[in-house]
VMD Tcl script that draws the C-alpha trace (Angstrom):
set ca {
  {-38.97 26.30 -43.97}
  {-39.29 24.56 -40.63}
  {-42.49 23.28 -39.12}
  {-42.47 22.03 -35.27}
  {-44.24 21.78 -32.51}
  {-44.21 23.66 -29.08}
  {-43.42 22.37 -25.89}
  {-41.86 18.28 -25.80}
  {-41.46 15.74 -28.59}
  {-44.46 13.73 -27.15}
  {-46.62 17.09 -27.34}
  {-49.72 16.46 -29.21}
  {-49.73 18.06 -32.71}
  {-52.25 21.33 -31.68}
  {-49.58 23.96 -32.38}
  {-48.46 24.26 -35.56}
  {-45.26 27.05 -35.85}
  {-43.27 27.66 -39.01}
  {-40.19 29.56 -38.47}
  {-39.27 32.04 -41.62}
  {-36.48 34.18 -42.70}
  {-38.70 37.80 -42.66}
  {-39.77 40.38 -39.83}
  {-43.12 39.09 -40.02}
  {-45.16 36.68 -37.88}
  {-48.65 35.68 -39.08}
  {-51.09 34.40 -36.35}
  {-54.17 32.73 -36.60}
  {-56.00 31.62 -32.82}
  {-59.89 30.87 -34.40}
  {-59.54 28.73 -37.44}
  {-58.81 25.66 -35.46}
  {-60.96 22.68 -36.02}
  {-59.57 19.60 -33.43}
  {-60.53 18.55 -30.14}
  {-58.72 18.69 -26.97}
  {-58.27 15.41 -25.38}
  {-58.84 15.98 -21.23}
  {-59.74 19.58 -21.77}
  {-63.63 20.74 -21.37}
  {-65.68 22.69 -23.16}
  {-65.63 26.59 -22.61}
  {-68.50 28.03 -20.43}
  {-69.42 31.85 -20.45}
  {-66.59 34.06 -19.57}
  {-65.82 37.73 -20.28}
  {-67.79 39.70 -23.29}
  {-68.32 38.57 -26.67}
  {-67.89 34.91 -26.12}
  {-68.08 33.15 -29.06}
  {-67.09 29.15 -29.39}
  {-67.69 29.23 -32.97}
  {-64.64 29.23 -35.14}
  {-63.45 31.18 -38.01}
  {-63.95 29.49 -40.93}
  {-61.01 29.23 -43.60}
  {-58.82 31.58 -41.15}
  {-56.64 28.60 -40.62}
  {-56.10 28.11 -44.75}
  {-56.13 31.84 -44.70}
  {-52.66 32.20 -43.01}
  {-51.52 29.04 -44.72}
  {-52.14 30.34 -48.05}
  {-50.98 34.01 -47.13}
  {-47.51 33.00 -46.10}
  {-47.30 30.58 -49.25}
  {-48.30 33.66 -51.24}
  {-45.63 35.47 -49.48}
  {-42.73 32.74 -50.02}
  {-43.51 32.93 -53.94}
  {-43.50 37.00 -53.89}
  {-40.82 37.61 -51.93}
  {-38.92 34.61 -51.49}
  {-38.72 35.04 -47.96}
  {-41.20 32.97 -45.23}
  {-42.72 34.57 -42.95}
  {-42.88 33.07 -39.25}
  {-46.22 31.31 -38.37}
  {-47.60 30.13 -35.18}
  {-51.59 28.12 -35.51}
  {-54.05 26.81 -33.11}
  {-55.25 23.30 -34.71}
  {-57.49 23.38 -31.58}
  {-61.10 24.31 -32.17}
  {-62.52 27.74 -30.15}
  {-64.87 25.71 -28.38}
  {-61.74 24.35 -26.13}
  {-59.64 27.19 -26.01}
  {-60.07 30.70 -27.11}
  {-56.25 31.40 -27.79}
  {-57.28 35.42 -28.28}
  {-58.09 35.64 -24.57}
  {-56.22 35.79 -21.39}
  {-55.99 32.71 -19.96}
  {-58.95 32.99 -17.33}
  {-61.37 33.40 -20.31}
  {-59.89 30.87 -22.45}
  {-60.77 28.04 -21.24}
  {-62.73 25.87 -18.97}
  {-60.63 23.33 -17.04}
  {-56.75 23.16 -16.53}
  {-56.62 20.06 -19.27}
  {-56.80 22.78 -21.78}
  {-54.00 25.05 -19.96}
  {-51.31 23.11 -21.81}
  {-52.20 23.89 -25.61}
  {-53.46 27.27 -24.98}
  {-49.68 27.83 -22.71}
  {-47.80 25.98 -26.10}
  {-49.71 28.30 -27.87}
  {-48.49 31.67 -26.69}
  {-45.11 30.26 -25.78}
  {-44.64 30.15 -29.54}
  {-45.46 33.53 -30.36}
  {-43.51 34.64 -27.33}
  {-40.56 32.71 -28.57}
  {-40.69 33.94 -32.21}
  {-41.12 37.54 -31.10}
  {-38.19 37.58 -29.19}
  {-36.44 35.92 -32.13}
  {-37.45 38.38 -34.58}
  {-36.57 41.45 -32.02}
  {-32.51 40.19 -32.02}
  {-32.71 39.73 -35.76}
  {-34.41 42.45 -37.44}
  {-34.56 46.28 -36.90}
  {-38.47 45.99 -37.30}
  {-41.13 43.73 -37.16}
  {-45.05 43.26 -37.49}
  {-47.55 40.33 -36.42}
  {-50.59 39.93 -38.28}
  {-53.52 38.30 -36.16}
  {-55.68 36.70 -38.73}
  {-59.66 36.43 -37.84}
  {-62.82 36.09 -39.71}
  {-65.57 38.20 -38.88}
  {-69.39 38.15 -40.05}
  {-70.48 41.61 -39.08}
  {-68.95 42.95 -42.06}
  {-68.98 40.19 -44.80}
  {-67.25 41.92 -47.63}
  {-64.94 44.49 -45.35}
  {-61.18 43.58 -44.40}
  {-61.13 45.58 -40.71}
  {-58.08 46.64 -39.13}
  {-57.61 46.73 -35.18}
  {-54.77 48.28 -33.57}
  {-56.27 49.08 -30.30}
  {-56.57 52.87 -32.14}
  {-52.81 52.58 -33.34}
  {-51.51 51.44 -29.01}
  {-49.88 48.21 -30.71}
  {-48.18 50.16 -33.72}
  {-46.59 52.36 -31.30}
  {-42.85 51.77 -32.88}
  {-43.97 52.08 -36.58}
  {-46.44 55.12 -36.46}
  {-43.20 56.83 -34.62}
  {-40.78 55.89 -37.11}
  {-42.81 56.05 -40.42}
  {-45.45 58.04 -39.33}
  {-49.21 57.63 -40.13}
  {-49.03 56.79 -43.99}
  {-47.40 52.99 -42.02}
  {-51.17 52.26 -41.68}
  {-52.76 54.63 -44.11}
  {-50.47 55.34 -46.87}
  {-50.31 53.26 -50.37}
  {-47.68 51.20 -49.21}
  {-49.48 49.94 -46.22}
  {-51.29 46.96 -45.37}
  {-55.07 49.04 -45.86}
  {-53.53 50.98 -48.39}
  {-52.74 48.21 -50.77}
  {-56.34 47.02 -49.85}
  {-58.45 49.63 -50.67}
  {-56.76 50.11 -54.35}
  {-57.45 46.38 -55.25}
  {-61.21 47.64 -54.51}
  {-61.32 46.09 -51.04}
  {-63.67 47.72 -48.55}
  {-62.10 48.28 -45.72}
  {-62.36 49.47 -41.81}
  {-61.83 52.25 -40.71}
  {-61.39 53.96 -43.90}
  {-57.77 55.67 -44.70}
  {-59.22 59.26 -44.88}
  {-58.85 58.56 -40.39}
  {-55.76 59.27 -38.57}
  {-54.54 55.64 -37.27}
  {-54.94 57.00 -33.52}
  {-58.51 58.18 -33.95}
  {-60.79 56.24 -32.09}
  {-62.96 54.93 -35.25}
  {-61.77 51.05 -35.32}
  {-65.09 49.29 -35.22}
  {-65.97 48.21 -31.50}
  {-65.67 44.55 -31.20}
  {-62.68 44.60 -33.79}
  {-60.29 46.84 -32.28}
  {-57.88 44.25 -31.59}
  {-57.51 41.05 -29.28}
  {-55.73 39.56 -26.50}
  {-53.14 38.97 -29.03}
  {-52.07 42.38 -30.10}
  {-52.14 43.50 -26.68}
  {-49.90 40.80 -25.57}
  {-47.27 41.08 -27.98}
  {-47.72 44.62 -29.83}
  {-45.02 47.65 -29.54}
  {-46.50 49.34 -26.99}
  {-44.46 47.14 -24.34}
  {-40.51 47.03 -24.41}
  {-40.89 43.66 -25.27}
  {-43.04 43.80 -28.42}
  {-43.10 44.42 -31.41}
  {-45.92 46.41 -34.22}
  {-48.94 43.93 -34.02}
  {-52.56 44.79 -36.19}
  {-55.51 42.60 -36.04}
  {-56.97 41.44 -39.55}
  {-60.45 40.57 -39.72}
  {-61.51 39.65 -42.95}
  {-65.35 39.58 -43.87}
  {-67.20 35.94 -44.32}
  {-67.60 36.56 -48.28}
  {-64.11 37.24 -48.60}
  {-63.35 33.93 -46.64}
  {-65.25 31.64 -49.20}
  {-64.23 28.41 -50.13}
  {-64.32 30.02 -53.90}
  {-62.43 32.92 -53.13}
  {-60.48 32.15 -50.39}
  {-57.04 31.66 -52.65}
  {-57.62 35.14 -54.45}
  {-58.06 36.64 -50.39}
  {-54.89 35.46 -49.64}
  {-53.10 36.06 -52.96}
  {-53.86 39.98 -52.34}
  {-53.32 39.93 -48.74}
  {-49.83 38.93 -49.07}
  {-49.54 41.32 -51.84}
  {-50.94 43.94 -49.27}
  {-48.40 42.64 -46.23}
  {-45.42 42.62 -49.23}
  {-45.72 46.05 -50.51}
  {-45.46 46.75 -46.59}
  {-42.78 43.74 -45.89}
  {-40.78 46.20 -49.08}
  {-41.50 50.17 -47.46}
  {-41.72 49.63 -43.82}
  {-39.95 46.82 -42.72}
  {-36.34 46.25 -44.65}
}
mol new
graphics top color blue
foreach p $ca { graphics top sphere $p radius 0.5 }
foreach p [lrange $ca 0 end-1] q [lrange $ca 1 end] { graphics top cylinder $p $q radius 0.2 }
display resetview
């Protein structure tokens, strides 16, 4: 396991990146909680804006891709913003993201990493995902998936098919038979348009998903407040990474 940081050796420590030895990035933009030094607060831009941040997404991902070391014995890659939301919103383009160009730096390290790993993992492995981790509070006890309706699983619904996002081996699959709810249920095709508004995927999976030449499969998780409780956060994770290793084992080796 390696971590580093993006950009120079004087950068300052608000990109954390792990690289791994699996097809499997984990992202987490909102779980941030530092401030920016030189870099304003973020004034209204685009729809939904939202400053808050995502409580426990940042331990989320932490504690996923531990979970997923012990399970599989390989690390996944993993790319976090330490910086809080109400800097930079690393899930938007960069005219929405932030307020002054102090920030442009962390949110630029930020996406440089994912860029860089993605490219990595495209000369290394046949296939690949990225998992966006988010928290959401519309839904406190649902796990929702967004895909932009299956446009950022391109690659993987044509090579596997729908039962990639829907079968038991998938990522919802293995989430709805540990009792999770989840959104949209798995009785929908992948590409109908039933992935709740709001939560049909960020800036993120558009960016970097397989629906470019230079992407790769890329789903948005948005897991409920309850399930992100300090109490139950290690149990979220613990089954997630189950969920993303029964898929890491049918879909992606």
């Amino acid at each position: 396991m390696t971590l580093l940081l993006v950009g120079t050796a004087h950068a300052r420590d608000l990109v954390q990146v792990q690289t791994g030895d699996m097809p499997v990035i984990l992202t987490a933009p909102h779980g941030g909680r530092l401030d920016v030094p030189g870099c304003e607060l973020r004034t209204a831009a685009g729809s939904r804006f939202v400053t808050g941040m995502d409580y426990n997404t940042e331990v989320l991902a932490l504690d996923i891709a531990a979970a997923l070391k012990r399970l599989t014995g390989r690390q996944p890659y993993l790319v976090l913003a330490k910086f809080h939301r109400k800097f930079i919103d690393a899930n938007r383009r960069a005219d929405e993201a932030y307020a002054s160009p102090g920030c442009q730096a962390d949110y630029e390290r930020y996406h440089a990493a994912i860029r860089r790993l993605v490219d990595e993992l495209r000369v290394k492995y046949a296939h690949a995902m990225l998992f966006d981790v988010h928290g959401q509070s519309a839904y406190p006890d649902s796990i929702l998936r967004g895909t932009h309706h299956g446009i950022a699983v391109k690659n993987l619904l044509a090579r596997a098919g729908a039962r990639a996002l829907t079968g038991p081996d998938s990522v919802f699959g293995q989430f709805a038979a540990m009792g999770y709810r989840i959104l949209p249920p798995n009785s929908f095709s992948p590409t109908d348009r039933v992935e709740p508004p709001g939560y049909t995927g960020g800036h993120t999976v558009a960016l970097y998903g397989s629906h470019h030449p230079d992407g790769i499969d890329a789903m948005q998780l948005e897991f409920g407040r309850d399930l992100r409780a300090d109490a139950v956060i290690g149990k979220t994770a613990q089954d997630a990474a189950q969920a993303i290793a029964a898929f890491y084992d049918r879909y992606l080796k």
